[in-house]
N, C-alpha and C positions, 0 to 999 in steps of 0.2 A: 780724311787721310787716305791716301792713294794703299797700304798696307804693301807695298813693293819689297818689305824683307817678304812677304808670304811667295813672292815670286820666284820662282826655281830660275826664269832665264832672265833675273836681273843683272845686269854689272857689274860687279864689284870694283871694279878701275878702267879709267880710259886716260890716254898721256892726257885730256884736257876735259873737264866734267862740262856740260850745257847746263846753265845755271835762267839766262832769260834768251830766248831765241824767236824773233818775231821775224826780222828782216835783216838785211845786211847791215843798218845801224844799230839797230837795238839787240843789241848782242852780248851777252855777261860770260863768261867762262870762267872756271878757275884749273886752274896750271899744276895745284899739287894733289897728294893721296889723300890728303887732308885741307880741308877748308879754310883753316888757321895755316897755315903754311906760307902762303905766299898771299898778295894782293890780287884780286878778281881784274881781271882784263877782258878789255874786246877781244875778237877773234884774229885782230891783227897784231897781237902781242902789247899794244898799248896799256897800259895802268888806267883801269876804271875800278875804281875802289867802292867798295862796302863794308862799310866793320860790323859789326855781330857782336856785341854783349849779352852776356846773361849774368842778371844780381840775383843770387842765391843768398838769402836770408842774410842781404846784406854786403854780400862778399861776391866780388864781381870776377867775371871768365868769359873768356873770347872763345867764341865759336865759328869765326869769321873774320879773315884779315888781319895783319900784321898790327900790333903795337906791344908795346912791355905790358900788357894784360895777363896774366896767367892763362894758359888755353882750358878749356876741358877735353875731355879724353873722346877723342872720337873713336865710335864702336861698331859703325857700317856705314856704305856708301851702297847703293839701289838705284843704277840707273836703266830706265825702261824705256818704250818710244817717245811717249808726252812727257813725263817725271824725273828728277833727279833726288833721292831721298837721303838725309844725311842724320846718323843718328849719336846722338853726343849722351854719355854720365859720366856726371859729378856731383859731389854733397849729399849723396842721396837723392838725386834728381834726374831724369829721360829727358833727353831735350829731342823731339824728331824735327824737322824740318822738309818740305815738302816744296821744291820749286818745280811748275810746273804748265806749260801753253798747251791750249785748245787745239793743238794744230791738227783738224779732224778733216781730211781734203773731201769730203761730200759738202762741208758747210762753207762757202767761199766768205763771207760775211761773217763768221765765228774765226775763221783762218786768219783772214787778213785785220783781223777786229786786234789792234797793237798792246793788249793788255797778256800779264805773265801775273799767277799765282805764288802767291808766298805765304805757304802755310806751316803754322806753327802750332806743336802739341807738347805737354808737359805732363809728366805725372810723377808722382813718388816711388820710390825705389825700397823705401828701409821702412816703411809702415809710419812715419813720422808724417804731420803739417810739415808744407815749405810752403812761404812765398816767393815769387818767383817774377821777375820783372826783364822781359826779352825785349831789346834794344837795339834799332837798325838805323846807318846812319849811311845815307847814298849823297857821295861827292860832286860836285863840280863838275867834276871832270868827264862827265857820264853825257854832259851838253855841249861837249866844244873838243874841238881837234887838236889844238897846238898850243894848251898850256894858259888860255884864255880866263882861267877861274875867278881872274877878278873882276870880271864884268858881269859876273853873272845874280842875277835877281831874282825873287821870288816872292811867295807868298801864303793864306790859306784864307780854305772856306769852305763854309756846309753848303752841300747842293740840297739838304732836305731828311735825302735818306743817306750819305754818303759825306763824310768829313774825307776832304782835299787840300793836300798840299801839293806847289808845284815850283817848278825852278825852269831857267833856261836865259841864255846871255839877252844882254841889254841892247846890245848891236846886232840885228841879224840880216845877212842876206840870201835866205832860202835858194837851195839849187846854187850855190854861190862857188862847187866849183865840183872839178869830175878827178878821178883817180881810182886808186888800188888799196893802197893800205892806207887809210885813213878813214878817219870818225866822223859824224856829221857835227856842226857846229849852228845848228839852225832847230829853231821846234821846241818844246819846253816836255820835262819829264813831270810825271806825275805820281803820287804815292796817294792811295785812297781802300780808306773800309768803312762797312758798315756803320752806324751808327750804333747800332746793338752790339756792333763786337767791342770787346774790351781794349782796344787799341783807338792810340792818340798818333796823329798825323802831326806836322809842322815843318815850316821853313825856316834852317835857320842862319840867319844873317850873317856871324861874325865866321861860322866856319863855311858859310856859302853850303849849305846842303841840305839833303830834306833828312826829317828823323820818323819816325815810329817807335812807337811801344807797346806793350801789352803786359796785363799786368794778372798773373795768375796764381790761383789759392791752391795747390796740387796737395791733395789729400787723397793717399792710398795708391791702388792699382788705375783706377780712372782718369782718360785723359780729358785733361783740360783744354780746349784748343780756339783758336782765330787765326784768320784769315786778313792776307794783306794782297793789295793788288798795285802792281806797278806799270805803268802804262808810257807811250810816246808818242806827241801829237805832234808828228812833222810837218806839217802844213803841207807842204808841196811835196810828191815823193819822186814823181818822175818826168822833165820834159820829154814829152813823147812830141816828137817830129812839129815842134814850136808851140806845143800844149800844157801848160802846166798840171799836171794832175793829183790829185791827194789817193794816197789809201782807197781800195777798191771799198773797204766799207765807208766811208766819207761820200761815195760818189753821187748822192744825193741830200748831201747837205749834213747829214748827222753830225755832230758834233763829240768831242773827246768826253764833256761831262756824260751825253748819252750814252756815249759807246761805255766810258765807265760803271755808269748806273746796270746796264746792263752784266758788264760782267760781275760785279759784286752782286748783284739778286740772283746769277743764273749758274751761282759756285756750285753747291750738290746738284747738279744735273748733269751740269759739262763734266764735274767726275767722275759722275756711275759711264758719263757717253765715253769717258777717255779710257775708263777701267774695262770697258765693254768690249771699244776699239781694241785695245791690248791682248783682250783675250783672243777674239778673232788670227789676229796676225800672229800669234803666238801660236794656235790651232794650226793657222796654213805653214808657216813656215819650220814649224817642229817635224815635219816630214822630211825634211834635209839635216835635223840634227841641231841640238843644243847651242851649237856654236853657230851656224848658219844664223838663229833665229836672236844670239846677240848680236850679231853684227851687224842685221838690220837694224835693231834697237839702235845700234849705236851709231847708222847714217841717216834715221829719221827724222831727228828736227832738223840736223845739219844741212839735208840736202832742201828743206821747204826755206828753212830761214834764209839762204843765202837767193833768194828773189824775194820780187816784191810783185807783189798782186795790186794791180790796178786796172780801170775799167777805158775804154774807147768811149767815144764821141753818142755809139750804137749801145753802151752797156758791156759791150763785152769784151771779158776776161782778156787782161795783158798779164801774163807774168813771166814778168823782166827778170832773167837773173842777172849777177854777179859773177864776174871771172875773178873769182879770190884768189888773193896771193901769185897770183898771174900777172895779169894785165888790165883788169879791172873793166874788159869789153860788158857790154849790156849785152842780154838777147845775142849769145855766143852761136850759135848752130854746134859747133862740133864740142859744145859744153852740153847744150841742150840735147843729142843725140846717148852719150850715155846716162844720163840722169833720166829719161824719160819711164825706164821699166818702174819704176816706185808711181807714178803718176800716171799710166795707162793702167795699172794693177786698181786704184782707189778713186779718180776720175781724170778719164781724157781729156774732158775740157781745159787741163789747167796745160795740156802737150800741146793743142788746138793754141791755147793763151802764149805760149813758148814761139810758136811759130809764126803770128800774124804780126808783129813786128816787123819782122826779117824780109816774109812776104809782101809787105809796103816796101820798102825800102828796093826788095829786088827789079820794082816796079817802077821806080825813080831812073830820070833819065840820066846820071852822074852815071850808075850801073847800068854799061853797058856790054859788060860780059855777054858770054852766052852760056856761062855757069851757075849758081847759086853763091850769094855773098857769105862772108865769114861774120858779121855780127852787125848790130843795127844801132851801135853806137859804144859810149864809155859812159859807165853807170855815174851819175843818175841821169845821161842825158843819151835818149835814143832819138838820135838826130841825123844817122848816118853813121856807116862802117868806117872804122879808124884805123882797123890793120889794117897793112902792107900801104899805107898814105904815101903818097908819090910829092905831092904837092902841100904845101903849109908850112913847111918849114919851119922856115924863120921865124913862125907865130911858137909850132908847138915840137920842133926838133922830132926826136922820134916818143912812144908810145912812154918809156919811164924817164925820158927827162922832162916828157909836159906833165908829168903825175906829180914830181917834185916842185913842179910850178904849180902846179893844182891848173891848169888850165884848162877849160872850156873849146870844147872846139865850134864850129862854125856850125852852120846848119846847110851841112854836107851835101844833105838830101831833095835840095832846091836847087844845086847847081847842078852845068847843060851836061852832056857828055861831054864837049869838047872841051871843058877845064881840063880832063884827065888827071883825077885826083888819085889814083889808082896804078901801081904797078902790079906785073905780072906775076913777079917772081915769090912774089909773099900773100900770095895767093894758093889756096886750097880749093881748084876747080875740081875733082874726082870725089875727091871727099864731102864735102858741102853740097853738093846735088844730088850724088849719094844717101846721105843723111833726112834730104829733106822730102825726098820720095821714099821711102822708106818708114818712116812716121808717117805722110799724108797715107801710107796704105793700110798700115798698121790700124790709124783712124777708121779709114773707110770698111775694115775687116771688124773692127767695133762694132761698129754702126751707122748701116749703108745711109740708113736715109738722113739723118740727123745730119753727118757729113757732106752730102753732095752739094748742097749749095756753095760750098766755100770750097770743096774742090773742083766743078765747073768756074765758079770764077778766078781760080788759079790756075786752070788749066793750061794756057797757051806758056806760062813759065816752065808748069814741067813737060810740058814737049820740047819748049828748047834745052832743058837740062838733058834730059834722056838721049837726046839728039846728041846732046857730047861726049854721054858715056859710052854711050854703042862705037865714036868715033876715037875714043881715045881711052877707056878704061879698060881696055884686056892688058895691056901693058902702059900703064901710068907714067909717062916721062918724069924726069927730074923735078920733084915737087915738095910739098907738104903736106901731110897729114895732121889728124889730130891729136899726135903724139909729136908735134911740133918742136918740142925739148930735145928730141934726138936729131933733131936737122932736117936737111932734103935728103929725100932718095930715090931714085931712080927703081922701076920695072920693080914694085913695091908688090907682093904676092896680095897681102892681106887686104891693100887698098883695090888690087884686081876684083876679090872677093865682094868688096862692098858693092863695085861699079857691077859687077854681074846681079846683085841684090837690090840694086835701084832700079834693075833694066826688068827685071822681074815684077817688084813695087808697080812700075808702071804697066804692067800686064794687068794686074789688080785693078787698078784706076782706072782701065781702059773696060776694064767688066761692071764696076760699078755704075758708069754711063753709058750703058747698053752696046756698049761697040765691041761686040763679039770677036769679031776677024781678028782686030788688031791685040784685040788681049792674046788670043792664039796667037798671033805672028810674035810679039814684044817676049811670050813665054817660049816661044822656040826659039829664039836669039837667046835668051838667056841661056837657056840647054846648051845650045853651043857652045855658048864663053863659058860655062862651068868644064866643060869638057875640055875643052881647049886650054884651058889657065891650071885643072891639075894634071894634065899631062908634062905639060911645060915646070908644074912647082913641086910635080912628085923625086923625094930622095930618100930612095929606100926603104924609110918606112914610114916618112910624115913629111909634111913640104916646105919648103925650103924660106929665108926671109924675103928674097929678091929671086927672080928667074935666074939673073946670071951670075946669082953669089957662087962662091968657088968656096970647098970646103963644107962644112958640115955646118950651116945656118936654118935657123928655123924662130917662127913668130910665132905667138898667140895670135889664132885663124877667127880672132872674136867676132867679128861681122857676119858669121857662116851663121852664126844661131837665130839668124830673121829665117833660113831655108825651114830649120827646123819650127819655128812658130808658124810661118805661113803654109805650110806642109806642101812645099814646091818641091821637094823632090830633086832637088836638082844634083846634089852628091848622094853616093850608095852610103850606106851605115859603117863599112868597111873604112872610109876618111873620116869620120868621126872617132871612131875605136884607134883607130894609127895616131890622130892627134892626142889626141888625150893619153893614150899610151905615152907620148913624146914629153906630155907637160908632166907627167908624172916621172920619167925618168930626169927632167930637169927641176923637179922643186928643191928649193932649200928651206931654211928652217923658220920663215916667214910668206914664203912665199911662191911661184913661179917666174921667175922673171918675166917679163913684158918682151926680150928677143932673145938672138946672144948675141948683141952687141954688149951687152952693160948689165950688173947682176941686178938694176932695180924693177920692179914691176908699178903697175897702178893696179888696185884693186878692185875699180871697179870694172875694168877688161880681164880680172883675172874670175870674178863670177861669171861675166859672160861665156869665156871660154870654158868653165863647168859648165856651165849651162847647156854644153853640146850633148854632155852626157846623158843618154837616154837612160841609164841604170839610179841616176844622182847621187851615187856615191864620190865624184868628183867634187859635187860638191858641200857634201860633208867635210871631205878630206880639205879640199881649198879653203872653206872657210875658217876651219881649224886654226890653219896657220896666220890668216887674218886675226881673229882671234889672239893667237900667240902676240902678235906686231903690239894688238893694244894695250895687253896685261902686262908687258915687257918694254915696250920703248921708251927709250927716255928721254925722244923730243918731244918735249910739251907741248903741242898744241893741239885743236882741236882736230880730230881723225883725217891724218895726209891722205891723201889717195895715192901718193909716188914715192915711194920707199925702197930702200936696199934689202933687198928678201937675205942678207944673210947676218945682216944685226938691227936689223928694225930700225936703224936712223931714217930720219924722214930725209928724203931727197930734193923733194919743194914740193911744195901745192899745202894748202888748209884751208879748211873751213869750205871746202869745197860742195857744188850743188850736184856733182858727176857720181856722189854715191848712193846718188839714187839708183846705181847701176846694178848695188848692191842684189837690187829686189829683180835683177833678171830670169835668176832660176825660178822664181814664184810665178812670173808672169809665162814663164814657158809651158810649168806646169797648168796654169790656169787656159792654157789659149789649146790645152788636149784633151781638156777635160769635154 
């Protein structure tokens, strides 16, 4: 038992609980304050149901999922980085419940290992015997996308040490199509325990589902308790550039009952390692305050689950994310850019994993920019960038009406230049090169040696990127950013900022390969554009959103906080103190807004921009009001990242991987220590 009431900065409510979070299919949520309230869904709002019985001495109560069951009374909710803890009396009886994933980023192989814990405890309440019989019952619909349930088939069986039951349709065509808000419909689920625990597995036929029980004596104050493990063997998880690949722990053959066996033997270990992780991260981040250190809690599994960890041809680490609730791009760049602080803080490699996708792909002769591309496919298929598609048409219309076909796109990444599959204008040239020099520096400031290899053979891409920021990133023509929801905009301050922060990045990368000169030159060119871009954006007392906006505009200047991790020096303390003064005079009761064009902000550029603050009481204060959005909103879903700062309705985006942004001020703190 994880003991998560003993935790002072657990949860108490999030508009959406994390119930199994492995990857962007295996994904369980529930929706209300209460367990029993509504039916358990993916992350995409769809109905993935679970019911939850408990027979108390005969007389049965739902703890989970809608039916005419009597509920019992739910008495806390506990949710931490790995954990969601839910604790139910009735009869006389404590029911806790413990759902809970490994997801410990030092262990790539324990991470990406697709199994989630289900642990259950019982004990008496009123000094009386109970018996006590807890009952799980996982739908159908947990295997298939569109309503398919009557195909679906299954079975059971003892591995030895491990009773298994499993389920998944009868028709499958693995990788069978790409989009956004959809389930997978390929792979078979699995429910499996010990053989010593008191719990019975089975598949069962006439309602198509798998069942579990457990059956316990609860006598007194002592808990009585077992363990359940639910697993997903998707077979194929990602075409990588015409590769089929499974699960980065598969990548050598393992198999699902393995990987199983393993997690049922290695239950008390992975919990003192997750209880242990908790406490660490709770340590670092309690230095910015209470609320700061739930907020993390609560974009941790969210921002891991939403990729998928798979290996190369070489072994090494792909991890693909998901544009949730977007657009459903693989291997995003300007997704992967805020999400990255949570993954440089606990291991780079999986930032390193985010970027060699993208890196292939930039390398394909179809990409013939002289920019950095915007993604490296449409999940599950990294095959080639799918924004701003010029050509294809007729096959796949634009980005959500081939998502409601579920179509497949082509393989992109094999055709010449001259197709010109590619327009201009839904392109993110300043921003996407930006971004991706700025990570490889970030890397190489980690760790010179371990990185050089892969940044010399990247090398001749970011001379031509850098080569376009210096040529056009002091004033950014009418473009895109990665705040793409608000439109194009023209002589963009903030995007200025990055372009002078990747021209710098590559001063960095120019030292790491012993070429002195040019790090010197690459870093006095940035000097200039810094100097140059806030003369031009300074108004009054902070800067402005666009050079030529008229009136009183002004952005979150989030991209500035790479000067202060790399300690370049390039603005005085005086333009940190005027910003932050500015966002503090515009916060509202959720939040800062993201400009003043519109009251909504995203939160994970709203930690960055505390994150400027060298005192951290920005961001105490900022996270608060994140905080507020979650104990208060009442769009259910799992933690938006785009919300209206002045009633917490969410604005679009969930289940998103960019709150990994969350953990910026951690990582700033970490990189001065």
């Amino acid at each position: 038992m994880k003991n998560n009431r003993e935790k002072k900065t657990a949860l108490n409510r999030l508009p959406a609980v994390p119930l199994i979070t492995c990857d962007p299919y295996f994904s369980l949520w529930s929706n209300s304050d209460r367990l029993y309230e509504s039916d358990t869904m993916h992350w995409t709002g769809r109905r993935k149901r679970v019911m939850g019985i408990a027979n108390i001495d005969g007389t049965e109560y739902r703890f989970m999922g809608v039916d005419k069951t009597k509920p019992m009374e739910q008495t806390g909710l506990y949710v931490t980085a790995t954990c969601s803890t839910y604790c139910f009396e009735t009869a006389g009886v404590e029911l806790q419940l413990d759902f809970w994933t490994p997801l410990l980023l030092d262990d790539l192989d324990l991470m990406s290992r697709p199994c989630t814990y289900l642990d259950m405890a019982v004990r008496s309440l009123d000094g009386k015997s109970h018996e006590v019989e807890i009952r799980w019952e996982f739908y159908g619909e947990l295997c298939c996308d569109r309503g398919q349930t009557e195909k679906i088939g299954g079975g059971n069986y003892c591995s030895g040490k491990e009773n298994i039951a499993w389920m998944g349709l009868r028709e499958q065509a693995p990788l069978g199509h790409s989009g956004d808000s959809i389930a997978i419909d390929w792979g078979y689920l699995y429910l499996a325990a010990s053989c010593g625990e008191p719990v019975k597995v089975s598949y069962h036929q006439v309602n198509r589902s798998l069942c579990a029980s457990a059956e316990f004596h609860a006598v007194g104050a002592a808990w009585s308790q077992a363990a359940l493990v639910a697993a997903y063997d998707d077979i194929a998880s990602i075409d990588y550039f015409g590769k089929l690949l499974p699960g980065y722990w598969a990548r050598d053959g393992k198999t699902i009952n393995e990987a199983i066996s393993e997690a049922v033997a290695g239950h008390d270990e992975l919990l003192g390692r997750c209880n242990a992780f908790e406490e660490q991260m709770e340590k670092e981040t309690m230095k910015f305050g209470e609320a700061y250190t739930k907020v993390c809690s609560a974009a941790y599994r969210q921002s891991i689950a939403a990729h998928k960890l798979v290996a190369d041809e070489k072994g090494n680490a792909l991890f693909i994310s998901k544009e949730c609730h977007s657009n459903g791009c693989a291997a995003t760049v300007d997704v992967t850019y805020p999400s990255t602080p949570l993954y440089f803080c606990y291991n780079p490699e999986l930032v390193r994993g985010m970027m060699r996708p993208v890196l292939k792909f930039a390398k394909s002769p179809v990409w013939d920019y002289d920019f950095a591309p915007h993604d490296a496919g449409r999940y599950p298929y990294v095959t080639g960038q799918v924004y701003g598609l010029m050509s294809y048409q007729e096959a796949a219309q634009d980005l959500r009406d081939g998502e409601e076909a579920r179509y497949i796109y082509p393989m992109l990444w094999q055709m010449p230049a001259s197709a010109q599959m590619y327009n201009f204008r839904n392109q993110m040239p300043v921003e996407e090169s930006g971004n991706l020099l700025i990570l490889e520096a970030q890397l190489v400031k980690l760790n010179p040696e371990k990185e050089k290899e892969e940044l010399l053979e990247n090398l001749p891409v970011y001379e031509k990127w850098v080569k376009y920021l210096l040529k056009y990133g002091s004033d950014p023509g009418e473009q895109l950013c990665t705040d793409d929801f608000a439109g194009h905009l023209a002589h963009n301050v903030n995007l200025a900022v990055k372009a002078i922060m990747g021209v710098e990045a590559y001063s960095i990368l120019m030292d790491a390969v012993g070429r002195g000169e040019e790090a010197a030159e690459y870093h006095k060119k940035a000097q200039e554009m810094a100097k140059d871009v806030y003369a031009r954006a300074f108004d009054k007392d902070h800067t402005k959103l666009t050079f030529d906006g008229s009136g009183e505009t002004w952005s979150l200047k989030y991209n500035a906080v790479w000067d202060r991790i790399f300690g370049s020096g390039l603005w005085e303390d005086a333009f940190y103190q005027q910003e932050i003064q500015q966002y503090r005079k515009k916060c509202n009761s959720y939040g800062v807004p993201l400009d003043s064009r519109q009251g909504y902000t995203k939160s994970d550029w709203m930690m960055w921009a505390a994150a400027l603050d060298s005192t951290g009481s920005a961001v105490e204060e900022f996270a608060g009001r994140i905080l507020e959005f979650l104990e208060k909103s009442g769009s259910r879903v799992p933690f938006s990242d785009w919300y209206w700062t002045e009633d917490g309705r969410q604005c679009g985006f969930q289940n998103r991987t960019v709150q990994g942004g969350i953990f910026m001020p951690l990582l700033r703190a970490r990189s001065s220590q």
